[in-house]
N, C-alpha and C positions, 0 to 999 in steps of 0.2 A: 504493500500500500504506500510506502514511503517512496517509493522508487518508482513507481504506476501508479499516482491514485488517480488518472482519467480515465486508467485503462476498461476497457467495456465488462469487465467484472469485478473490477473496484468495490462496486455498490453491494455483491456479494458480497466478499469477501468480508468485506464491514459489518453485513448482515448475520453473515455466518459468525464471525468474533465475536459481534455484541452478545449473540448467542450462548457463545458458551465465556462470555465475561458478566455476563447473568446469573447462571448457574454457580459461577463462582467468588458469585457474592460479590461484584466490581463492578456496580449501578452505575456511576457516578461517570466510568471507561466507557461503556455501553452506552449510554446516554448522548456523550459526546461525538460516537461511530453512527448514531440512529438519529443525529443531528445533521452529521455528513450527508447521509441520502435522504432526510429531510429537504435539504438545499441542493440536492439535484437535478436537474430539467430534466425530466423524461426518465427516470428512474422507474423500472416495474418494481422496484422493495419501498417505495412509498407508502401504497398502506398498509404490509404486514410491519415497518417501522414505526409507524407511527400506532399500532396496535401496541405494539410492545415498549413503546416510548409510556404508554398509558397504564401498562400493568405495572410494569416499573416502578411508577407512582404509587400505584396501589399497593405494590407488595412492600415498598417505604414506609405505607399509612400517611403518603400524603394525600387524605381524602377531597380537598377542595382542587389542590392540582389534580387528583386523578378525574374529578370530575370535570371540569373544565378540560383536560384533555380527552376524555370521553367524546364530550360535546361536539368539541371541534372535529373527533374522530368522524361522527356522524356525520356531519355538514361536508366535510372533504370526500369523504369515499361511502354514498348511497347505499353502493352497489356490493361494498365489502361481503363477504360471507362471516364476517364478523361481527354482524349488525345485531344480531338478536342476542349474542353474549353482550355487547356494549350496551345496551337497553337495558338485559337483565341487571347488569352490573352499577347502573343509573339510576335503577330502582331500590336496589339493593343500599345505594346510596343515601338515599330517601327522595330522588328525583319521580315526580306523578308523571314521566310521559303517554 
């Protein structure tokens, strides 16, 4: 990544590390890589990053950023198949949608 980060699997790569710098308890590492394809034009790991940008939050117990990141989730990517865990999880929040 340091040496290709334009390269056309860049955005993997970032996605796959955040990954397992999740797992290994290095939020804060992953956050910053799920930032990077955040900020990518035409990125296809936009919205499972931005899904995992939001559990993140959650698994913190930052429950206003997680919601708010939820929110936004919804509003960017419709179409997500991550839609009715986002909802659920909104609810779960104490959000009425």
């Amino acid at each position: 990544l340091k040496v290709y980060p334009n390269d056309p699997l860049a955005d993997s790569a970032r996605y796959e590390l955040a990954l397992l710098l999740v797992r290994g308890g290095q939020n804060a590492r992953a956050e910053r890589l799920l930032d990077q394809i955040a900020g990518a034009s035409g990125s296809s790991l936009k919205e499972p990053a931005h899904f995992l940008r939001c559990r993140i939050k959650m698994d913190l117990g930052k429950r206003q950023a997680a919601r708010q990141c939820y929110h936004s989730f919804l509003k960017r990517h419709p179409s997500s198949p991550h839609v009715d865990r986002t909802r659920q999880t909104l609810r779960d929040l104490g959000d009425k949608q």
